[in-house]
C-alpha angles and dihedrals in degrees: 000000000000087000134046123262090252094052095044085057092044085050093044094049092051092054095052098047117275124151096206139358150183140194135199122194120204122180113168125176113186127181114186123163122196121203120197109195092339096308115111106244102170130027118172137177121176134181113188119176113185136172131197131195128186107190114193127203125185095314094325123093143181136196125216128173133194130179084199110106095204126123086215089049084046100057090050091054091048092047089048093051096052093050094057089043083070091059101041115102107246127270111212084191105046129097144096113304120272086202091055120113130256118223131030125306146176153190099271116146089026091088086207097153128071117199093212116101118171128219116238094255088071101051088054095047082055091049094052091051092047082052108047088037088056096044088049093063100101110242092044116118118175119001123223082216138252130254142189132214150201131178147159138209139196120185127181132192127194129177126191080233096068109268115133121164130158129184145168133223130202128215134196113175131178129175144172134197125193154182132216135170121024143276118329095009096049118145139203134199135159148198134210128161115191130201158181103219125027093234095064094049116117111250110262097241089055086059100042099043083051088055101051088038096053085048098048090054094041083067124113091017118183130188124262120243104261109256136097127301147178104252125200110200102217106240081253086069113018086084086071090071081057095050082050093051094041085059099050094052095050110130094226089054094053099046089056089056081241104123124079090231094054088129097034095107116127081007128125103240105156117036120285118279093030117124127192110195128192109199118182084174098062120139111257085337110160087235095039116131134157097224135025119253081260088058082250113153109272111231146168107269130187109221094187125009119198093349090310128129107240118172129353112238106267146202116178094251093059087033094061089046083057108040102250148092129270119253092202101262085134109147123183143159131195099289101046166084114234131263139181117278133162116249111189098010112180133163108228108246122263119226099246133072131246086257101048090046091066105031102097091053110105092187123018152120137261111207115203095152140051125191122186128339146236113176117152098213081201100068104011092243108168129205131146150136141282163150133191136116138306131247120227126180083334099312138113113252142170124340118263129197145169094046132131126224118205143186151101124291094225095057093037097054087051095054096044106120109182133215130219100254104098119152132178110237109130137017090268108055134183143155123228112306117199117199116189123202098039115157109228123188112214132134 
């Protein structure tokens, strides 16, 4: 092939008719080895290519998708696209991105890909540490295993307007998943770290000591007495009410009139002085890229700025329903067409510790865990749920468990104070949030 995959569908669906067009690339390899009591129980390896192409004609427009890397394979899935272009009901609001970049670009300065890739061998040899690490905290009884991880990802992105970017992503894992006490009052916990680059991934025998010592203490556990509480998210759940509020200001949503904070714009929504920042460009992040799934120029964006609400999060498609401009949150895969997502999400620290923020409650709870969910993205009712610990005079005490906790998102946004403790281990980061006033259901 004397072009590349994305140029020779460019090239097809031009042939066959199309307006305008557009092609994404995905190739992903992935080794993980799981150990169970020192005895491998899971080895993988996986290689996926895929290929995506949107044809537009005139206001209508159509999504195919091959794994087959193949130019006459290639002229049958244009020609395919652009026939079912013809069929499909109009979109007044569909077509490429005026914002999105001409020329070729990549993912320099993001330092995304690590060149280490470790045999399997290796990733065996980090399972079995997180393991016996894990089985060595006193209290632990039977272990659900530990496993260790490796992957990379190109992904590829064409327009018939010029655009054309490529870049790779790197990925290290490791996770561990443990018992401790016995029978009926068994309890399980677990531990996993993800990054970018080897070097920054945490050592297997920290992961695997975290996950024996949160089951340990999770043993035992009673239910709180049903009333109201002040309740602090642990830093491993309070990124869920971001991923709550990044829902609710998704441009598609609003567009639809579905999000309770459809006419939040300009509006305070979190307390003053809070700030909620979404960075594509940040350095090794896991949602880092240097361009949006449109080819529109990846940037820093604040989603709420001293507890306002800003900008929704926008595609052009959304941004054009709405009257405005993208701001390069486009997300796609293979099979469709694209939608706003968050890259890079955090929740700015607070000034005070995990330990400060709850010192002056004389009765709380600590939430570390969150089970189901029931959240009306219509109304911003809130219910799931949940186990942890209580707080007592400031202190940590015994484990709960098989409460709910309930609310309403609003209220709930305007009452987050956030602790210091912010850490970067996902692409949805926060410290710990405490909430007070939160209605939990117990005994």
């Amino acid at each position: 092939m004397t072009t590349t995959p994305i140029e020779a569908l460019l090239a097809a669906a031009k042939r066959h008719g199309a307006d305008h067009a557009d092609a994404v690339f995905i190739r992903n390899e992935s080794e993980s080895a799981m150990v169970r009591k020192g005895v491998p129980e899971g080895i993988e390896r996986s290689e996926s290519v895929a290929l995506g192409l949107r044809v537009f004609r005139g206001q209508k427009a159509a999504s195919v998708s091959t794994s087959v890397l193949d130019e006459a394979e290639f002229d049958r899935l244009a020609e395919q696209a652009c026939a079912m272009a013809l069929v499909v009901p109009e979109d007044r609001f569909g077509g490429l991105a005026p914002d999105s970049m001409v020329g070729h670009f990549n993912a320099s300065g993001l330092d995304l890909e690590d060149t280490a890739a470790p045999h399997m061998d290796a990733l065996l040899a980090r399972a079995r540490e997180a393991e016996d690490a894990a089985l060595a905290v006193s209290g632990v009884t039977n272990t659900n295993g530990a496993s260790a991880g490796h992957s990379r990802t190109v992904i590829a992105l064409g327009t018939s307007a010029g655009f054309m970017g490529r870049y790779s992503r790197t990925g290290h894992s490791i996770s561990a998943s443990v018992l401790a006490g016995d029978g009926a009052l068994m309890q399980r916990d677990y531990a996993h770290h993800g990054t970018v680059h080897l070097e920054d991934l945490d050592a297997p025998a920290l992961i695997g000591r975290e996950a024996g010592e949160r089951a340990v203490s999770r043993v035992n556990p009673s239910r709180p007495k049903t009333g109201t509480y002040s309740i602090i998210y642990d830093p491993r759940v309070s990124s869920s009410l971001l991923g709550h509020l990044a829902s609710a200001i998704n441009g598609a949503s609003v567009a639809r009139g579905t999000s309770f904070l459809k006419e939040a714009m300009g509006t305070r929504i979190l307390s003053a002085g809070l700030t909620v920042r979404d960075d594509p460009r940040r350095i090794r992040g896991t949602g880092s890229r240097p361009f949006d799934g449109e080819g529109c120029a990846a940037t820093a964006l604040d989603l709420i700025s001293n507890g306002v609400l800003t900008t929704w999060l926008l595609d052009s498609r959304s941004a054009r329903q709405l009257d405005l401009r993208s701001n390069g949150r486009a997300s796609r895969g293979v099979s469709g067409p694209p939608s706003p997502s968050v890259t890079n999400l955090h929740l700015e620290p607070g000034d005070l510790s995990a330990g400060d923020l709850r010192s002056d409650i004389k009765e709380g709870i600590l939430v570390t865990e969150l089970m189901g969910s029931s959240i009306n993205m219509l109304t911003g009712d809130y219910s799931r749920g949940a186990s942890g610990f209580m707080i007592r005079n400031g202190e940590l005490a015994e484990p709960v468990a098989e409460l709910t906790i309930a609310g309403n998102l609003r209220d709930m946004f305007s009452r987050m104070v956030p602790a210091r403790d912010l850490s970067f281990r996902s692409s949805v980061n926060a410290p710990s949030i405490r909430i007070d006033g939160m209605s939990i259901a117990g005994l």
